[in-house]
VOBA-1610 file (N, C-alpha, C; in pm, whole numbers, padded with zeros to 5 digits, always signed):
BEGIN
Unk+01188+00185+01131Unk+01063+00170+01057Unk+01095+00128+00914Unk+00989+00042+00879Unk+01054-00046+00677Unk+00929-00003+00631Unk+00890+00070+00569Unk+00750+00122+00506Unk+00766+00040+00316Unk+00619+00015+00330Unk+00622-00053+00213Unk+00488+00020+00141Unk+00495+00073+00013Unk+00354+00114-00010Unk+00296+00079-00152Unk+00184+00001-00160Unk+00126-00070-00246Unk+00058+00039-00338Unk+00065+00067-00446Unk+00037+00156-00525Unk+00013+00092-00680Unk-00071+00191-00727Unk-00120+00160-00880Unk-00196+00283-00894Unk-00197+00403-01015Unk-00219+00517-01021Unk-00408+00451-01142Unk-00390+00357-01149Unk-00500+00221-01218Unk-00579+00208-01084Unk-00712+00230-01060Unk-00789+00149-00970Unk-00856+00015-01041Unk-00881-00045-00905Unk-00981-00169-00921Unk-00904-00278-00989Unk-00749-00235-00915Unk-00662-00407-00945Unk-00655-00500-00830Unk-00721-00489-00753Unk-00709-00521-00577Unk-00630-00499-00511Unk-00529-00395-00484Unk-00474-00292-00433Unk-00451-00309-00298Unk-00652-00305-00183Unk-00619-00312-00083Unk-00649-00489-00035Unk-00707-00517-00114Unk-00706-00689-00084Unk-00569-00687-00022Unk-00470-00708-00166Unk-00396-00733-00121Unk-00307-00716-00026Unk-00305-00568+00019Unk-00250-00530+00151Unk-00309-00608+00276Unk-00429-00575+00240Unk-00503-00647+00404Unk-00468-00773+00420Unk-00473-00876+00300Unk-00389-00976+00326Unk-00260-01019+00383Unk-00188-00953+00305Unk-00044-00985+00338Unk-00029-00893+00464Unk-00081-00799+00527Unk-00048-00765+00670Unk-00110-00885+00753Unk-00207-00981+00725Unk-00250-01085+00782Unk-00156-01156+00795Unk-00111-01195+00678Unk+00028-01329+00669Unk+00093-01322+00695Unk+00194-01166+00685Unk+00304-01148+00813Unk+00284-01151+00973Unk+00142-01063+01022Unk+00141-01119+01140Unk+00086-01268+01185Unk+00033-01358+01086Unk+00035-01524+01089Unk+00187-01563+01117Unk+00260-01539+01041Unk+00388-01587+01070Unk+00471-01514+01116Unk+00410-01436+01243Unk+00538-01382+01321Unk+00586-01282+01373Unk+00538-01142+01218Unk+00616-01052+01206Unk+00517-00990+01205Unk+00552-00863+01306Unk+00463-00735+01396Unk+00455-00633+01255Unk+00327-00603+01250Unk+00269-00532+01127Unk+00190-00416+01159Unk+00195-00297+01110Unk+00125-00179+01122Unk+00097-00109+00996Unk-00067-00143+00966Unk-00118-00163+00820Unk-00187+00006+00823Unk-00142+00090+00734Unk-00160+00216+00721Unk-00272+00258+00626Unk-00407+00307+00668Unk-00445+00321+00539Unk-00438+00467+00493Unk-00397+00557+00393Unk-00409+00684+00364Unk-00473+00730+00221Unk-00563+00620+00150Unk-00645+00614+00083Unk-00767+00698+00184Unk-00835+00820+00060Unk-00952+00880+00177Unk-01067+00840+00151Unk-01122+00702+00071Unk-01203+00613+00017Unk-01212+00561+00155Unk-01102+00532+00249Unk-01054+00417+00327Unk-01125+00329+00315Unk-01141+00176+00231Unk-01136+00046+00216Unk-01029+00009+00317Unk-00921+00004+00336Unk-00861-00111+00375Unk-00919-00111+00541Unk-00954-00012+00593Unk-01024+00039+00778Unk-01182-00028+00719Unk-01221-00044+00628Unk-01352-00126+00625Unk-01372-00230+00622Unk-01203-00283+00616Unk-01191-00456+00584Unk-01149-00500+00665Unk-01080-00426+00789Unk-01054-00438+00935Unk-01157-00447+01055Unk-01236-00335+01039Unk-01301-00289+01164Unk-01469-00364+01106Unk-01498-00378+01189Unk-01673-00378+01146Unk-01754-00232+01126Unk-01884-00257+01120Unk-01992-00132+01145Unk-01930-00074+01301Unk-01933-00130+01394Unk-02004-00074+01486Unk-01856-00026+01537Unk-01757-00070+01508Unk-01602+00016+01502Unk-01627+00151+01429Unk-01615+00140+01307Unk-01651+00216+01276Unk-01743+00349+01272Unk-01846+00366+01322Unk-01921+00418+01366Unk-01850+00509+01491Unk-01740+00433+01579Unk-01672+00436+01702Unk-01597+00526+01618Unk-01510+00529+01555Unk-01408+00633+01498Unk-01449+00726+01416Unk-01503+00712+01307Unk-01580+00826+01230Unk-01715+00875+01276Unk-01709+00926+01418Unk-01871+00984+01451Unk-01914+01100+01357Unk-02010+01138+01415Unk-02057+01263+01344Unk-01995+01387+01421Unk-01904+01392+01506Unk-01818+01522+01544Unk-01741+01547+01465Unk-01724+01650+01455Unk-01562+01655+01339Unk-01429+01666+01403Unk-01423+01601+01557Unk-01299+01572+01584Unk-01312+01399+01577Unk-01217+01340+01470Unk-01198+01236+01487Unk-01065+01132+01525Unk-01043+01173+01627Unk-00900+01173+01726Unk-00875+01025+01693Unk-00906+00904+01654Unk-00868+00776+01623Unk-00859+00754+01488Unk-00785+00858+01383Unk-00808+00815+01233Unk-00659+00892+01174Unk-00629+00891+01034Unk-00564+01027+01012Unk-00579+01160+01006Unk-00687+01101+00972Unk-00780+01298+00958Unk-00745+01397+01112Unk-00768+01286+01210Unk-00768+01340+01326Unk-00606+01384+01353Unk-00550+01308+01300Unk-00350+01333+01331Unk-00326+01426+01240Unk-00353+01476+01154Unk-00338+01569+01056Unk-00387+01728+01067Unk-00563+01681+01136Unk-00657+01813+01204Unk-00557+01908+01242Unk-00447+01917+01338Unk-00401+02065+01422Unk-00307+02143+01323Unk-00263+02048+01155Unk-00174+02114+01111Unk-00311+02199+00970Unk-00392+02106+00956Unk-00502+02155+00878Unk-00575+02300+00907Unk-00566+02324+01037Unk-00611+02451+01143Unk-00537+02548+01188Unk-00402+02504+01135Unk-00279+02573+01144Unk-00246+02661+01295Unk-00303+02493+01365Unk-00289+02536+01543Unk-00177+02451+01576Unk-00110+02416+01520Unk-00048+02270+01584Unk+00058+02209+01487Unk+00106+02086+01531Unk+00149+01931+01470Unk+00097+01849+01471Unk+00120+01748+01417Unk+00021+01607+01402Unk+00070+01540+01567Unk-00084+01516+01575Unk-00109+01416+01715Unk-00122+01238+01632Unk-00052+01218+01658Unk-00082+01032+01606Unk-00158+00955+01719Unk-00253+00909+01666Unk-00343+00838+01716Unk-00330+00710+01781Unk-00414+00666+01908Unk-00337+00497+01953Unk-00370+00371+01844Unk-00266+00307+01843Unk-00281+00191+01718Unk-00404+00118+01792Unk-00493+00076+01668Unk-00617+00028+01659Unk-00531-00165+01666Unk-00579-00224+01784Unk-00496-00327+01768Unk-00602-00442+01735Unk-00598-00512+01596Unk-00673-00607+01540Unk-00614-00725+01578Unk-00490-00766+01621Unk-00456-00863+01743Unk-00312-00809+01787Unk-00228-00912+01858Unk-00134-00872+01947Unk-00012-00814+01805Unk+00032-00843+01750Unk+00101-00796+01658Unk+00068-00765+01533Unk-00040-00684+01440Unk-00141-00637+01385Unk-00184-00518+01423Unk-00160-00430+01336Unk-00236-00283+01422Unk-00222-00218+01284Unk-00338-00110+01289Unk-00403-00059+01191Unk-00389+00077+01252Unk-00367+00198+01172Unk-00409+00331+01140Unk-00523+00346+01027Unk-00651+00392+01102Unk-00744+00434+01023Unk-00736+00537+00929Unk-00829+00447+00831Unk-00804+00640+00695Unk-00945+00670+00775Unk-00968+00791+00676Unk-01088+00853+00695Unk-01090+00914+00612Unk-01243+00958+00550Unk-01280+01045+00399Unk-01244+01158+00442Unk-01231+01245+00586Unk-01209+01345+00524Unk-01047+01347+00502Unk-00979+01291+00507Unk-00831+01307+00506Unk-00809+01397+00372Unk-00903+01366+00258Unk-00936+01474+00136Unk-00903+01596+00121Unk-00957+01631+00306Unk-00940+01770+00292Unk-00786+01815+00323Unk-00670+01741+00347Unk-00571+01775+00331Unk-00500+01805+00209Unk-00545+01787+00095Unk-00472+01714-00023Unk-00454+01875-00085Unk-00533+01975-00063Unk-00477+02111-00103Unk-00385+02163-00019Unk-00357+02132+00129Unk-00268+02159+00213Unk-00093+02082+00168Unk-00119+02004+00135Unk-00012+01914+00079Unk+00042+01970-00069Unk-00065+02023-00146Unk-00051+02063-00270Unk+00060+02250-00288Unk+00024+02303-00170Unk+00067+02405-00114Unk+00180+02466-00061Unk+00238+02317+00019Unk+00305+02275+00118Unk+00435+02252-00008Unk+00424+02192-00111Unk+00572+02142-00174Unk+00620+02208-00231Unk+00575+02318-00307Unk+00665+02390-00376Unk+00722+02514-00255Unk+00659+02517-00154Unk+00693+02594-00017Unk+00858+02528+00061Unk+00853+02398+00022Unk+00969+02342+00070Unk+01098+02401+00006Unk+01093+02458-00112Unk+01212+02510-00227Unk+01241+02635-00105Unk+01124+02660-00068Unk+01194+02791+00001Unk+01242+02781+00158Unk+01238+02687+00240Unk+01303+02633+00321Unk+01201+02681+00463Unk+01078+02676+00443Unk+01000+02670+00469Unk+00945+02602+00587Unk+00958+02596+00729Unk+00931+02502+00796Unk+00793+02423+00851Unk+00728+02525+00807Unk+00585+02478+00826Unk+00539+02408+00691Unk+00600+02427+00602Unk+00596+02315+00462Unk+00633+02173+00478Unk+00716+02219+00566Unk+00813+02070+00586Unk+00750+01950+00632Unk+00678+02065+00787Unk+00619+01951+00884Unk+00507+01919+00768Unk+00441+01981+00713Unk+00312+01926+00680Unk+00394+01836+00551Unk+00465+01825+00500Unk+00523+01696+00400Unk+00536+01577+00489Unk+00615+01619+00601Unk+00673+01505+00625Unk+00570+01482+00727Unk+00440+01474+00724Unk+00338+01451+00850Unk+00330+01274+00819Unk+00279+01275+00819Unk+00246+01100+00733Unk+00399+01033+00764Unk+00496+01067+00755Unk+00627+00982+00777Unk+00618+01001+00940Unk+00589+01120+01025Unk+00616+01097+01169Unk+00512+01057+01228Unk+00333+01073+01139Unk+00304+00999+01228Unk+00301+00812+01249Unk+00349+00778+01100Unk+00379+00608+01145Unk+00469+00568+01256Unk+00606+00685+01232Unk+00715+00646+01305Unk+00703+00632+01439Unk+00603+00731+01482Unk+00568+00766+01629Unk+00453+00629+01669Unk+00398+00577+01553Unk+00249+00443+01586Unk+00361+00350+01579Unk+00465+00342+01481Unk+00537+00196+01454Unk+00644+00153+01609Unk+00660+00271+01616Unk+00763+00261+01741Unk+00896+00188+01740Unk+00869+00119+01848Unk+00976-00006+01802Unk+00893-00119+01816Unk+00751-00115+01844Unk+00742-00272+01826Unk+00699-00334+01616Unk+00647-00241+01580Unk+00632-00272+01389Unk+00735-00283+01321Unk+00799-00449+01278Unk+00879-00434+01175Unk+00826-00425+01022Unk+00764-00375+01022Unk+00645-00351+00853Unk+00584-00264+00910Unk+00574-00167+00774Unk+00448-00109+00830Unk+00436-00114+00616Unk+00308-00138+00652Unk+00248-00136+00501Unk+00102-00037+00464Unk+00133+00019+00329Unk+00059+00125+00326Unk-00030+00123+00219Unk-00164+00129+00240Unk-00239+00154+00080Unk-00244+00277+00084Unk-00275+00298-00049Unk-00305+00442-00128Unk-00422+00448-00199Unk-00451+00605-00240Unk-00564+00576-00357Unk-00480+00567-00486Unk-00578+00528-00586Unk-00604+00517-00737Unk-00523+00671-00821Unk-00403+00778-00739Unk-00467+00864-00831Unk-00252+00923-00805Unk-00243+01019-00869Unk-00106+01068-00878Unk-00115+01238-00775Unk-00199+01268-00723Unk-00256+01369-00650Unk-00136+01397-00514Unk-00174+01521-00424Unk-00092+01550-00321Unk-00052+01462-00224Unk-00203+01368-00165Unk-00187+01269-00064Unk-00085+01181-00077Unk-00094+01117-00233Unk+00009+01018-00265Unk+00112+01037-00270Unk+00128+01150-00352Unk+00302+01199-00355Unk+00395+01167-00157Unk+00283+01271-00132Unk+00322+01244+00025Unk+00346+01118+00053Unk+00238+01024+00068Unk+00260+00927+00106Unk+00388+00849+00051Unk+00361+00842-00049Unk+00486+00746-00111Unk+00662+00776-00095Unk+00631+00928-00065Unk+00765+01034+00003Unk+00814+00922+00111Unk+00687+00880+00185Unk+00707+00824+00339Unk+00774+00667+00308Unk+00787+00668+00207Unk+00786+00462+00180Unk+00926+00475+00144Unk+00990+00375+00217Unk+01133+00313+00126Unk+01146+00236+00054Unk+01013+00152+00034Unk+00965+00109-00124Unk+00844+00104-00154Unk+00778+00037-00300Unk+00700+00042-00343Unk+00672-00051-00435Unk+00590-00142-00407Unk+00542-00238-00486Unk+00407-00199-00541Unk+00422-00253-00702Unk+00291-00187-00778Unk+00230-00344-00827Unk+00081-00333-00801Unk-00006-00444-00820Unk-00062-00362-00952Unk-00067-00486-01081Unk-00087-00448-01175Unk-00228-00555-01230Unk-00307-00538-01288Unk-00385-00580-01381Unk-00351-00653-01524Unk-00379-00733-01588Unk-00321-00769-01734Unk-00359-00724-01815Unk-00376-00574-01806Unk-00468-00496-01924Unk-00410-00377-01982Unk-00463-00336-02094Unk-00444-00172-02106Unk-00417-00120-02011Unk-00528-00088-01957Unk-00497+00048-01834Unk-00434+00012-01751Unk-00357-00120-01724Unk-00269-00085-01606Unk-00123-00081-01685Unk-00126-00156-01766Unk-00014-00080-01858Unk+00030+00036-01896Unk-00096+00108-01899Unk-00086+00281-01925Unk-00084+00373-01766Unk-00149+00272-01692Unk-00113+00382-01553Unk+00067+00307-01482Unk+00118+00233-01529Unk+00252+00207-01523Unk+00301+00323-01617Unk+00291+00314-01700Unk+00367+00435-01779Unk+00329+00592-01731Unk+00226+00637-01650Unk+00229+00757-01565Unk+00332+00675-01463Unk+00329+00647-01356Unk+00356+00595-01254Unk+00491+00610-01263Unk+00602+00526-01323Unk+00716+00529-01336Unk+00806+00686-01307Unk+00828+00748-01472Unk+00840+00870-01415Unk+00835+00981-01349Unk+00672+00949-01275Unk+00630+01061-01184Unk+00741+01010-01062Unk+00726+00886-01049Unk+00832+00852-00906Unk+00947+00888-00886Unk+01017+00879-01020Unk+01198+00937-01063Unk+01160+01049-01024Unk+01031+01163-01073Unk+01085+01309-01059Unk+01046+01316-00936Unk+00928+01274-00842Unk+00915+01297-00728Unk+01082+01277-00583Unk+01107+01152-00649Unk+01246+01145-00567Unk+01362+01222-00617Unk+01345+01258-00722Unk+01499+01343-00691Unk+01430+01477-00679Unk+01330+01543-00671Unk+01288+01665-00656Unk+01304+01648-00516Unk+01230+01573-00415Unk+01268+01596-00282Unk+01374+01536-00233Unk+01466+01506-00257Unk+01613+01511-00260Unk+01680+01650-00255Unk+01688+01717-00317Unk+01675+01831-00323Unk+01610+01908-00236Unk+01537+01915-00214Unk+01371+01979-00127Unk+01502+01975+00016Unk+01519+01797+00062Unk+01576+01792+00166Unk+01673+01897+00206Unk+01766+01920+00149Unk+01882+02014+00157Unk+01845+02152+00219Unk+01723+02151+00152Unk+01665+02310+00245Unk+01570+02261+00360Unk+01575+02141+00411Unk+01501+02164+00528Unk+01558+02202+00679Unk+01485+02202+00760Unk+01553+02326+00900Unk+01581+02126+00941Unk+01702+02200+01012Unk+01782+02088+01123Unk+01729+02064+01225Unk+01668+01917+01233Unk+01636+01865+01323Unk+01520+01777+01310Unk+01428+01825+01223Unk+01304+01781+01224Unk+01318+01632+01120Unk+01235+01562+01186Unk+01280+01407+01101Unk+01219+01384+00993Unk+01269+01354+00910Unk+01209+01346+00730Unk+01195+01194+00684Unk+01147+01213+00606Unk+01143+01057+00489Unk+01257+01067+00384Unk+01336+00961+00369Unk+01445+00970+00295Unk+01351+00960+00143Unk+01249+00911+00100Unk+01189+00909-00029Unk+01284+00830-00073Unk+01347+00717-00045Unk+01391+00626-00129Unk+01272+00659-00239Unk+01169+00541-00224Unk+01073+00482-00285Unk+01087+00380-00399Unk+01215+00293-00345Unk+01265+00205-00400Unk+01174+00039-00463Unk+01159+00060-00600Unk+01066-00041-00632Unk+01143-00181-00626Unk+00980-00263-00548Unk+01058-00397-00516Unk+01000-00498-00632Unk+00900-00429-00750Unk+00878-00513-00798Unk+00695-00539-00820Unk+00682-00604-00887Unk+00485-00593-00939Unk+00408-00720-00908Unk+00330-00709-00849Unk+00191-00806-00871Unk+00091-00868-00969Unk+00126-00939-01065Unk-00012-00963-01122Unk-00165-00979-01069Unk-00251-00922-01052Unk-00348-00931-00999Unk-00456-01042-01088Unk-00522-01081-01021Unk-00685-01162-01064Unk-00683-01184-01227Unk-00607-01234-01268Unk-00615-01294-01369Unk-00671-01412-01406Unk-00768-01490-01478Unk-00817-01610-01468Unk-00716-01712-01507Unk-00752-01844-01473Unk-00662-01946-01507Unk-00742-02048-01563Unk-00668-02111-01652Unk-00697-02246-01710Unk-00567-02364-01742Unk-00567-02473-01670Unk-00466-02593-01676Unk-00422-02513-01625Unk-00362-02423-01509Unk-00299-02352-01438Unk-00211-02219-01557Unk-00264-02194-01636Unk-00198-02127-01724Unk-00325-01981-01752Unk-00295-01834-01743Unk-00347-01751-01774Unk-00425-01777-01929Unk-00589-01709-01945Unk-00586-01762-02052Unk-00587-01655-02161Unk-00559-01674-02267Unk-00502-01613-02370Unk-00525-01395-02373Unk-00678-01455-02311Unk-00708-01276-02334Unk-00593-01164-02227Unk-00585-01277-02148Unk-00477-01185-02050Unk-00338-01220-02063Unk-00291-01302-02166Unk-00185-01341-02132Unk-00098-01198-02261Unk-00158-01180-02352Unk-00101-01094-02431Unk-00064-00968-02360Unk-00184-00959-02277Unk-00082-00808-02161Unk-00013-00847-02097Unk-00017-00960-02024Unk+00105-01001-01935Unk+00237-01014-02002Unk+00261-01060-02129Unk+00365-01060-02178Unk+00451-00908-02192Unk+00371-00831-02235Unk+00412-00719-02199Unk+00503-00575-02066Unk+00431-00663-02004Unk+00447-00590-01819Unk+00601-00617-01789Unk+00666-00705-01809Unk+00826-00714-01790Unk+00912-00593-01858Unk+00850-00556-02010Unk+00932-00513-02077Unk+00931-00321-02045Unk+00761-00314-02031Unk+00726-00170-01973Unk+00766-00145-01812Unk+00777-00266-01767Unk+00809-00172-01627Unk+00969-00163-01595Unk+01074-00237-01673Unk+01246-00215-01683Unk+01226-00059-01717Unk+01149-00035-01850Unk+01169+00085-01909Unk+01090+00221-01834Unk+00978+00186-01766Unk+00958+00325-01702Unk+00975+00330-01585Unk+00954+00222-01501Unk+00984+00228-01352Unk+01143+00230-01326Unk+01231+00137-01367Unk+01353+00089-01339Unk+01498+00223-01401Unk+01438+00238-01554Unk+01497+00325-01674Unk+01540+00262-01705Unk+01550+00145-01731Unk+01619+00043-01820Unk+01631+00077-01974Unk+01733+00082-02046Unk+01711+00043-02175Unk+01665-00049-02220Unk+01591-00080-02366Unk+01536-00144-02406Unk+01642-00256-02444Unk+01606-00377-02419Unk+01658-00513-02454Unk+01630-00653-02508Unk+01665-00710-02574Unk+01616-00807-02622Unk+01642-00949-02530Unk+01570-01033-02515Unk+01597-01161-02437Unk+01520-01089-02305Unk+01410-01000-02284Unk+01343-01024-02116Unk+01265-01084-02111Unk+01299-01130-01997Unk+01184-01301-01950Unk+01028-01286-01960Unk+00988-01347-02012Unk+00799-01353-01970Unk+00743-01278-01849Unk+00695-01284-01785Unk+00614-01285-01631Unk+00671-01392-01556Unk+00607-01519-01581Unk+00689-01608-01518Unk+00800-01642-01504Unk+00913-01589-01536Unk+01082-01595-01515Unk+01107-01470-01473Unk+01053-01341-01503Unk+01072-01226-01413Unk+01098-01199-01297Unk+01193-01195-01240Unk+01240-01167-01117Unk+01212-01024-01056Unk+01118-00946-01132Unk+01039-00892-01093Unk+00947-00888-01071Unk+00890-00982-01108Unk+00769-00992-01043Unk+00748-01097-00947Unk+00672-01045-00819Unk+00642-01120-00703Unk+00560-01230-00703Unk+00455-01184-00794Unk+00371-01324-00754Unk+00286-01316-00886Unk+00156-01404-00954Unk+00090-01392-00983Unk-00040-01419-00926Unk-00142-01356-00875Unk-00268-01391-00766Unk-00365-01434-00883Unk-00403-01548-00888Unk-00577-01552-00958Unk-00646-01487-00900Unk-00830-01493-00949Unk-00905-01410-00918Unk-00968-01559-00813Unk-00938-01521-00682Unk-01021-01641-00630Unk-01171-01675-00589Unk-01225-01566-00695Unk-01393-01626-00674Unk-01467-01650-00586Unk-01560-01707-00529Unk-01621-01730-00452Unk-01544-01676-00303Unk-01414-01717-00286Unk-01338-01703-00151Unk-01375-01569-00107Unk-01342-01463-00161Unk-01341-01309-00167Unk-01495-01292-00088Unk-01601-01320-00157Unk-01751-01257-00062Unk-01791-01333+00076Unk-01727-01498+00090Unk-01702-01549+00146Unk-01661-01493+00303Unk-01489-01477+00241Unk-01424-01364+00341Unk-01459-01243+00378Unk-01513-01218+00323Unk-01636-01033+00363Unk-01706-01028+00430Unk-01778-01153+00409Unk-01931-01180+00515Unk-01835-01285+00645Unk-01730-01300+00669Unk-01657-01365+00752Unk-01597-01267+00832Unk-01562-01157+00790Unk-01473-01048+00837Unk-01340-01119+00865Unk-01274-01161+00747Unk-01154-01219+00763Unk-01109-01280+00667Unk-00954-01267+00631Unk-00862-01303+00504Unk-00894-01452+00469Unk-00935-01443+00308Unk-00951-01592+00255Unk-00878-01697+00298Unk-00805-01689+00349Unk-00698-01804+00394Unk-00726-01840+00527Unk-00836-01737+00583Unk-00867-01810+00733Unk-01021-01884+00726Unk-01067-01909+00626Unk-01215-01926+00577Unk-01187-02130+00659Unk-01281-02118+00718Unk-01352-02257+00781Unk-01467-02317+00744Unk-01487-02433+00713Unk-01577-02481+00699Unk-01720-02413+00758Unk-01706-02357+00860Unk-01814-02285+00929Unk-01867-02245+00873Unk-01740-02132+00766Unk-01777-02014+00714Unk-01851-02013+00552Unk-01846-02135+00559Unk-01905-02157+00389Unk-01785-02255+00322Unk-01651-02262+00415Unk-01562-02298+00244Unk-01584-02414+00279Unk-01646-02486+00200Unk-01664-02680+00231Unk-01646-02715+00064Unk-01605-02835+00023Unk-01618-02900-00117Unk-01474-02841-00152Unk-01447-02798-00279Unk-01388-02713-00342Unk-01342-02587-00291Unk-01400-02532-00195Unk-01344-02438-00129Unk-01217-02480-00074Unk-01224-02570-00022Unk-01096-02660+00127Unk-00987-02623+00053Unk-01015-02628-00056Unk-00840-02631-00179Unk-00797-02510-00231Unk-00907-02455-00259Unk-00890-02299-00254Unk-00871-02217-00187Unk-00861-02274-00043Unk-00853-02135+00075Unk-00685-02207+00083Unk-00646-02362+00077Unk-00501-02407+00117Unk-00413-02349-00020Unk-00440-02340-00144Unk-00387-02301-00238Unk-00350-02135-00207Unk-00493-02051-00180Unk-00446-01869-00131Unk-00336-01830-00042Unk-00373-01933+00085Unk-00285-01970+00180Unk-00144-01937+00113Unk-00120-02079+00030Unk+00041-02067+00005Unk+00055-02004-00135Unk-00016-01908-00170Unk+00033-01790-00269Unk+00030-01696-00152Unk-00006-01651-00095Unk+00010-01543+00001Unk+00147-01535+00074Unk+00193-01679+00141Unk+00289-01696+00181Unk+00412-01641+00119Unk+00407-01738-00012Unk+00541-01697-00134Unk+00535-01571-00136Unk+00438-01482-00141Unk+00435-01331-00177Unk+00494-01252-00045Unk+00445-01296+00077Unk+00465-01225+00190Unk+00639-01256+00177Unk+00678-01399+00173Unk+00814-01438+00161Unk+00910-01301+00080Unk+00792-01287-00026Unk+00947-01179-00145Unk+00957-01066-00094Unk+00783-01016-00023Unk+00806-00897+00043Unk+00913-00838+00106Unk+00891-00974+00214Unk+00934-00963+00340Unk+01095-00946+00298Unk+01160-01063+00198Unk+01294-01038+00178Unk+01335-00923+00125Unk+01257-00868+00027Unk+01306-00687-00006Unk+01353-00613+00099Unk+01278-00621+00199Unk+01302-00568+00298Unk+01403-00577+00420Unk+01430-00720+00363Unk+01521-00739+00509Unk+01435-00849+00623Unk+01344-00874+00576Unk+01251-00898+00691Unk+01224-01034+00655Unk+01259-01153+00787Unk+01249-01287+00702Unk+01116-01370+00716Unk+01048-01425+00669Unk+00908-01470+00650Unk+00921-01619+00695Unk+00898-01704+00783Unk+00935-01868+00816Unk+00790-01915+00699
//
């Protein structure tokens, strides 16, 4: 299993766009994807499924056996282990794990659960490491990706979750606040991984864990406007910035003189414009801007804008995919 988890402790940088996308573009070109959502907002299961799916998984029972909530339920009730649910298959190599709002109600169970691990604790354990077995058990062997959104926040769910990732790519904004939720972000990750590093040493033999790499592959510029293909000025003064803050809190870099712009950063993956019109387009299409047809509205100016998303998506899925090991044609 290669877990990848898209994070920003900043909401409203497009976060799960971008996931839902790029699990599109890897399984476009090839590569078997199992798109996780553990955000309890769940957006990215609203950008998958329709109404009437939906409706199908989150009934009004409170057993909801097709979601996380439901794989999580027997340890929440403290009857059980997590049951993982059958992958929701959005085509032949594409498959989704549903979030669900109440997954919420785990986040004091999780909160409970970690400082319980110091004491070697085995029912701490399972409930840490729930979220890592139940992908492993959905990914199987046919998912070489499995990609994960999160919410907006530094809380129990996430910690967990991100425990489960062997990396982590952060989609950033060109602003203040995502500059300032990079500077939470960074060090919480250093102390989270070497605290459960540690943690590990006291767990009981046998039971399968998340190594918590949570090895960063690197940042996203998100929806920034363009002009002559160049960011324009109001965003470009934060962007200049984002190279130098994320060596120093994500990486620990010392401070240095001579780091590259954004655009020579070899940290950073991509820069996405804000593609406008495409986005409500693709909503009312139920499907990634890059699959938009004339049918669907994109005619004129659109045609160039859905082939342009296209091959930014690509390049991006490309760097992903190589962090990982995983090759993108």
């Amino acid at each position: 299993m290669n877990t990848i988890a898209f994070f920003n402790n900043k909401g409203g940088v497009g976060k799960t766009s971008l996931v839902y996308h790029l699990a599109w573009m890897f399984a476009d070109r090839g590569v078997s994807v199992l798109a996780v959502d553990l955000d309890p907002q769940a957006n990215l299961t609203a950008m998958f499924l329709n109404e009437e799916e939906l409706e199908g998984i989150w009934p009004d029972a409170e057993e909801h056996p097709a979601t996380i909530y439901g794989a999580v339920r027997p340890i929440l009730r403290g009857l059980g282990d997590i049951e993982a649910p059958p992958v929701v298959r959005i085509q032949p190599n594409l498959g989704l794990l549903p979030g669900d709002l109440g997954l919420s109600r785990f986040e004091d169970k999780l909160s409970a659960a970690w400082p319980n691990c110091h004491n070697s604790d085995e029912a701490a354990f399972r409930t840490m490491s729930a979220f890592h077995r139940i992908m492993a058990e959905m990914a199987g062997d046919w998912a070489e990706l499995v990609l994960i959104d999160v919410g907006p926040n530094l809380g129990a769910i996430n910690r967990a979750a991100l425990i489960a990732s062997d990396r982590v790519c952060l989609p950033l904004a060109p602003d203040l606040y995502s500059l300032q939720g990079l500077r939470n972000l960074g060090p919480t990750l250093m102390r989270w991984r070497t605290t459960w590093a540690e943690m590990k040493l006291k767990a009981p033999v046998g039971l399968s864990l998340p190594i918590g790499s949570m090895t960063p592959t690197g940042y996203v510029v998100m929806q920034h406007s363009m002009r002559d293909s160049r960011p324009v000025k109001a965003y470009q003064r934060w962007m200049d910035r984002i190279p130098q803050v994320y060596r120093a809190v994500v990486l620990g870099e010392a401070a240095t003189d001579g780091v590259p712009k954004v655009e020579q950063d070899p940290n950073c993956l991509a820069q996405l414009k804000h593609y406008r019109s495409l986005m409500p387009l693709a909503m009312e299409a139920h499907k990634p801007m890059f699959h938009l047809k004339p049918a669907d509205g994109a005619i004129g100016a659109h045609v160039e804008a859905v082939r342009d998303c296209r091959n930014d998506f690509l390049r991006l899925a490309q760097k992903v995919g190589a962090s990982a090991g995983v090759s993108v044609a």
